[in-house]
C-alpha positions as CSV (number, residue, x, y, z in Angstrom):
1,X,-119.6,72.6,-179.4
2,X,-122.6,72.1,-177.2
3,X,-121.6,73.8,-174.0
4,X,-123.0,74.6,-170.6
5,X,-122.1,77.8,-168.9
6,X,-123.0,78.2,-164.8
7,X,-122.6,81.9,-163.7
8,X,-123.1,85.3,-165.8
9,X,-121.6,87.6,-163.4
10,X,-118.8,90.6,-164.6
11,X,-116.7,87.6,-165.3
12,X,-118.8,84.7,-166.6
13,X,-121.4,86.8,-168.8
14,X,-118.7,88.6,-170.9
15,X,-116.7,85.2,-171.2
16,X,-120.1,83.3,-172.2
17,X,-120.7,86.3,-174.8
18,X,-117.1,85.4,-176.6
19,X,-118.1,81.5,-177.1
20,X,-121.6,82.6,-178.2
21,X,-120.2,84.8,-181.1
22,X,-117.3,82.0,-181.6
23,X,-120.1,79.6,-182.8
24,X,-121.0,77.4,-179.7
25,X,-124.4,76.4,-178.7
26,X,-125.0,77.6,-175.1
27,X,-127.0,76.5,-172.2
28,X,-126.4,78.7,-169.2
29,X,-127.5,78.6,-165.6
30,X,-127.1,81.7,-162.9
31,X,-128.6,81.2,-159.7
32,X,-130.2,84.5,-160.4
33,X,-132.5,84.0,-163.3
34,X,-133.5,87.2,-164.5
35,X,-129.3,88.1,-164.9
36,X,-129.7,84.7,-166.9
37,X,-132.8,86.1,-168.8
38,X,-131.1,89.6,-169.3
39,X,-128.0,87.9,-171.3
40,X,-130.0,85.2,-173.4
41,X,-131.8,89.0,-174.6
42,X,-128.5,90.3,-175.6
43,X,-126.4,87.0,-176.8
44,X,-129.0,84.1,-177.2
45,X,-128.4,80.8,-175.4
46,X,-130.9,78.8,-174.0
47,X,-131.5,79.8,-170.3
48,X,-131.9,76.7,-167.9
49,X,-133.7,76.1,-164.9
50,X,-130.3,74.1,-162.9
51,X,-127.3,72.5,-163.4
52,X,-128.6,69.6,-164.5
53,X,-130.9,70.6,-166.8
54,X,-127.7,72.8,-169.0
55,X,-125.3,69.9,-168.6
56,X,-127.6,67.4,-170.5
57,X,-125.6,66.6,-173.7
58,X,-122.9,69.1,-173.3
59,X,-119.5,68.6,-174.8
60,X,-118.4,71.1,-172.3
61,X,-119.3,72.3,-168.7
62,X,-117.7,75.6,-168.1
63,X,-118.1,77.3,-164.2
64,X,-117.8,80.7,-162.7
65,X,-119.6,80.9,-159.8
66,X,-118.2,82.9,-156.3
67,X,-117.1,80.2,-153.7
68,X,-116.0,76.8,-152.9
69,X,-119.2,76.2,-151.5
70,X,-121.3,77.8,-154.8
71,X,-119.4,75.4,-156.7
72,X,-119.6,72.4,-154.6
73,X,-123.7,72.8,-155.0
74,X,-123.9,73.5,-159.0
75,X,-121.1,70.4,-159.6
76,X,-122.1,68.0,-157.4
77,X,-125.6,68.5,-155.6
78,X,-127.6,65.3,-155.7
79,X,-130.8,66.7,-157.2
80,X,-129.6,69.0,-160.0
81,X,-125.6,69.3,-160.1
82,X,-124.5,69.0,-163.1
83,X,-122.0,66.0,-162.7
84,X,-125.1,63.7,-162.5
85,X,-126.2,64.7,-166.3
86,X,-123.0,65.6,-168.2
87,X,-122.4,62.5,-170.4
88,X,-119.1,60.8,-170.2
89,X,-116.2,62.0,-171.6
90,X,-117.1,65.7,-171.2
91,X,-114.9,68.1,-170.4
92,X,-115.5,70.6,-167.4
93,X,-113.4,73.6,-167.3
94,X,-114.1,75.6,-164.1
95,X,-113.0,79.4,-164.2
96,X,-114.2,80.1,-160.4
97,X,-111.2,81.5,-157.5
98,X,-111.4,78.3,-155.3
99,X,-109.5,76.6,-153.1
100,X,-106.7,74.1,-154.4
101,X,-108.2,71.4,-152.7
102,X,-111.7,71.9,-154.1
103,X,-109.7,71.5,-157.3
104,X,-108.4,68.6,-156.6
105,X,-111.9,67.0,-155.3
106,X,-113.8,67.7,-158.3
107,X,-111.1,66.2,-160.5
108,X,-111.0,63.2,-158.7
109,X,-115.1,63.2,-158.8
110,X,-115.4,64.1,-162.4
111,X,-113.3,60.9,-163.4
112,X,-115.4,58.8,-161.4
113,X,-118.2,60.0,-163.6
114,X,-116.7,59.5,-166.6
115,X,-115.4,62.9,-167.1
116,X,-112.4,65.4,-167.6
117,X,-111.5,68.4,-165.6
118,X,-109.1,71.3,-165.6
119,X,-109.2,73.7,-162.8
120,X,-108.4,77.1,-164.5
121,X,-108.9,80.7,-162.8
122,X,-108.3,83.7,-164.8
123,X,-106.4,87.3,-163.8
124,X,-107.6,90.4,-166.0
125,X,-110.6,91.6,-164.8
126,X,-114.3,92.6,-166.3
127,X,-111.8,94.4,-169.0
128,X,-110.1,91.1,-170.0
129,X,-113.0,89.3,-169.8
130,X,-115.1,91.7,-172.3
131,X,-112.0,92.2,-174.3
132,X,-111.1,88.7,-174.5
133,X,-107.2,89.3,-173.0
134,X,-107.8,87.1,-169.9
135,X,-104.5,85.3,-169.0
136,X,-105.6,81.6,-167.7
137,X,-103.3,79.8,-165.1
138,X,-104.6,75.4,-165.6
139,X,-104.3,72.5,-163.8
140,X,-104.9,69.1,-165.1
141,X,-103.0,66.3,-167.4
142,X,-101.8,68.1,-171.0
143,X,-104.6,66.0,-173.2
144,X,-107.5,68.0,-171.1
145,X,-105.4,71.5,-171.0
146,X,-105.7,71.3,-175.2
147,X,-109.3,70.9,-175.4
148,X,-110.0,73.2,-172.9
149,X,-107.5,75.8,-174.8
150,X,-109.4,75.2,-177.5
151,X,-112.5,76.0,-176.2
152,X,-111.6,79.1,-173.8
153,X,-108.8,80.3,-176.5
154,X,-111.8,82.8,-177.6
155,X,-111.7,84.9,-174.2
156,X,-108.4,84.4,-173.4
157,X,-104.6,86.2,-174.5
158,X,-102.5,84.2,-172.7
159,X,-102.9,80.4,-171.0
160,X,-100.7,78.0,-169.6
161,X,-100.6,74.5,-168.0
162,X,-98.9,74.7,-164.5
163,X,-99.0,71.8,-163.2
164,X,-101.2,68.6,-162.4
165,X,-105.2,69.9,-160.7
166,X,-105.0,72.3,-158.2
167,X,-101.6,73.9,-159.6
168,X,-104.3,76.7,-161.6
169,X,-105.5,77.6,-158.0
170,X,-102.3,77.8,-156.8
171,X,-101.2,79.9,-159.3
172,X,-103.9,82.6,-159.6
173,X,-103.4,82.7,-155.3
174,X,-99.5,83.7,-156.3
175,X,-101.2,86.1,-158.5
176,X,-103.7,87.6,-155.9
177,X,-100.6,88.2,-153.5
178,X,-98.8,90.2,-156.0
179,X,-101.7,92.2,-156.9
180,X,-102.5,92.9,-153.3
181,X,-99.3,94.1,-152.4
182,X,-98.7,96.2,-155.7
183,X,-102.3,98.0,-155.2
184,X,-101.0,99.0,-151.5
185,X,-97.8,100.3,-153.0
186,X,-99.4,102.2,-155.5
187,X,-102.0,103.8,-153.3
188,X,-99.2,104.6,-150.8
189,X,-97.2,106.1,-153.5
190,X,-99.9,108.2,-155.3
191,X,-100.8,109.4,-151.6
192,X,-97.0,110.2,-150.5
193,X,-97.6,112.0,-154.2
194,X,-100.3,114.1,-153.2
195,X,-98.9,115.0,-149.7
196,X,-95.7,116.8,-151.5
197,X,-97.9,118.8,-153.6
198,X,-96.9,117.2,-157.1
199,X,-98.7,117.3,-160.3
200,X,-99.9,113.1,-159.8
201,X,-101.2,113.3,-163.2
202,X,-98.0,114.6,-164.5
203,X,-96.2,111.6,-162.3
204,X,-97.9,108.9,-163.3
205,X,-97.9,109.4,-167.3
206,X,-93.5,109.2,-166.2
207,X,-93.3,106.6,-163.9
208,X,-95.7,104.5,-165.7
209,X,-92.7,103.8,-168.3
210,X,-90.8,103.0,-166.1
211,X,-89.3,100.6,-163.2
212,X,-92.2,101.4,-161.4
213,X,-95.0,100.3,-163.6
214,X,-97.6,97.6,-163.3
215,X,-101.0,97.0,-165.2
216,X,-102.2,98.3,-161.7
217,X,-100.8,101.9,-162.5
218,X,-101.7,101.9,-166.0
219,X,-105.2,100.9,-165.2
220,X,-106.2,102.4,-161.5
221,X,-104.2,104.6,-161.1
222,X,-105.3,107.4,-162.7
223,X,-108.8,106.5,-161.5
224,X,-107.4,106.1,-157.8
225,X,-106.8,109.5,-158.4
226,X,-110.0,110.9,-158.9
227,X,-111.3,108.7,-156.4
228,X,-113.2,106.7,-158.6
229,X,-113.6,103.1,-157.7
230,X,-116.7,101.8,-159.6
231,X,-114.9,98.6,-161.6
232,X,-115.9,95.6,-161.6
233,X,-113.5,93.4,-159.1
234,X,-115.0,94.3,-155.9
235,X,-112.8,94.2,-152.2
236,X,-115.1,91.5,-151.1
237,X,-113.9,88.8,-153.9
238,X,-110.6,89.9,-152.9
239,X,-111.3,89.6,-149.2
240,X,-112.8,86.0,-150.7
241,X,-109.8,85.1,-152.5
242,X,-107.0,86.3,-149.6
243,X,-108.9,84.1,-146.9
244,X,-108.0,81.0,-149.7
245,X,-104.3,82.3,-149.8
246,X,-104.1,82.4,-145.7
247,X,-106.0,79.0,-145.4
248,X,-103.2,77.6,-147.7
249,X,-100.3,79.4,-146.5
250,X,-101.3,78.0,-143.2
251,X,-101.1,74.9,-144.3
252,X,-98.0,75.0,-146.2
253,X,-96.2,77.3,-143.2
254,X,-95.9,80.3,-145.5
255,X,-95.3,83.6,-144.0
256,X,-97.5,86.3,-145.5
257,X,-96.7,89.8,-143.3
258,X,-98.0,91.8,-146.3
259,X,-100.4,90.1,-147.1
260,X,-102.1,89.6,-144.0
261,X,-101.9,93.2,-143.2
262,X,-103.5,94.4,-146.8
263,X,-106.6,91.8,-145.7
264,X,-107.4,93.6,-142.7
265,X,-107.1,96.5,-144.5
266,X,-109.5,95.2,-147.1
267,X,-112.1,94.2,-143.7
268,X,-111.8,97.4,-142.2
269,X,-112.9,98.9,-145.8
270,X,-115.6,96.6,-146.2
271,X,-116.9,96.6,-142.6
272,X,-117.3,100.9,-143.5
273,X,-119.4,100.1,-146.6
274,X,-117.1,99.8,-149.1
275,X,-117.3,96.2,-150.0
276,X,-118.7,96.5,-153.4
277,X,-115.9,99.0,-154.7
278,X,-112.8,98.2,-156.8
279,X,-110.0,97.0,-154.9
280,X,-108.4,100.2,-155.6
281,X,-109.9,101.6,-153.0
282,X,-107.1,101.0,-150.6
283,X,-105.9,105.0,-151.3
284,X,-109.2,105.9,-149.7
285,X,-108.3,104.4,-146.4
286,X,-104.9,106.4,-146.6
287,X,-107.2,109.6,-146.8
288,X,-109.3,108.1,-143.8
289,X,-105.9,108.1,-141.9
290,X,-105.4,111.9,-142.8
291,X,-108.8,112.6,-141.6
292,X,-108.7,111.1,-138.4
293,X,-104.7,112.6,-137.9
């Protein structure tokens, strides 16, 4: 297929990568041009100068871009958003964290040009994405979830359809509540841990069979140890994607204690510098509070 890919961050580049070596013929925008440049070196692609410009003749648009407002400007800017140039009847499958009613918007404005749409955010990390085990929560009618499974099946281990445009957003915000909570958990736990004087090494390779375990423990926790918190999902997406959840939960009247309480945590970190680490980085505020005892 003839597709154009918009964003080549930790997320986007690796996925990008996967439908290069699959067969497709890429042209890929980043706002940044030389990461652009840098990845047509390493996979090929043809690297274009806007939106626009990679949508002509594409079968498929595919997004990954930070924001609502990121992906607002590559879809639907006047001068070089790529609705105006993707012929009709393409497909546009957008992997950014947005907001459900962004989701909604762009379906209804890609059918008024003539196109398809599936809103579909993924959960698994830089690991999933270079490894190809994303799991990939949709939204959109069932003809337009198949030939977007089709295409993203290369980068992805598990997919589903939830539900009519929007439902993906929706979906991967129930999936940013869990992980925020279980993250706290486990840094409280592997802190409580440390404070008794046990071997967390030792704990961790038995509790991570058990009740207790979560792709959290098996994946941070052993790094949340050692204090190590250079991964690729940084606090400030997840600050990014916990302001979505609260703007929805206010709007549906959903109470979110936890929530709400791990994203001031996540501010505080972020206000101290820390913005650009893993999210696991929650167990280092613990140790702040030990400090400052």
């Amino acid at each position: 297929m003839r597709i154009a890919y918009i964003g080549l961050g930790v997320m986007g580049g690796p996925m990008a990568a996967h439908l290069c070596s699959a067969g497709h013929t890429l042209r890929v925008y980043n706002r940044t041009r030389s990461k652009a440049e840098a990845w047509q070196q390493r996979h090929g692609g043809q690297v274009c100068d806007s939106p626009a410009q990679a949508a002509e003749q594409a079968d498929v648009l595919i997004t990954c871009v930070g924001n609502d407002d990121d992906l607002r400007e590559v879809c639907l800017a006047a001068a070089h958003g790529a609705y105006a140039s993707l012929p009709s009847g393409a497909l546009h499958i957008d992997h950014t964290t947005s907001s459900a009613q962004l989701a909604r918007e762009l379906d209804s404005q890609a059918r008024s040009h003539g196109l398809r749409f599936v809103d579909a955010p993924v959960s698994g990390g830089q690991a999933g994405a270079e490894n190809g085990a994303l799991s990939i929560m949709c939204g959109g009618t069932q003809g337009d979830y198949q030939a977007a499974a089709a295409v993203f099946g290369v980068y992805a281990a598990s997919h589903a359809l939830i539900g009519p445009s929007g439902s993906g957003q929706l979906t991967k915000m129930v999936n940013q509540i869990c992980v925020a909570g279980v993250v706290q958990g486990l840094a409280e736990g592997l802190k409580f841990g440390e404070r008794a004087g046990l071997d967390m090494s030792q704990v961790l390779s038995v509790i991570e069979n058990g009740a207790a375990s979560s792709w959290q423990m098996k994946n941070r926790g052993h790094s949340m140890l050692e204090r190590a918190f250079d991964f690729g999902f940084a606090i400030d997406w997840m600050r990014k994607d916990l302001g979505i959840v609260a703007a929805e939960a206010e709007q549906l009247g959903a109470a979110l204690p936890i929530t709400r309480q791990i994203q001031r945590y996540y501010d505080e970190l972020s206000a101290a510098g820390r913005g650009r680490q893993d999210t696991s980085v929650l167990i280092a505020r613990l140790d702040n509070d030990d400090e400052t005892a």
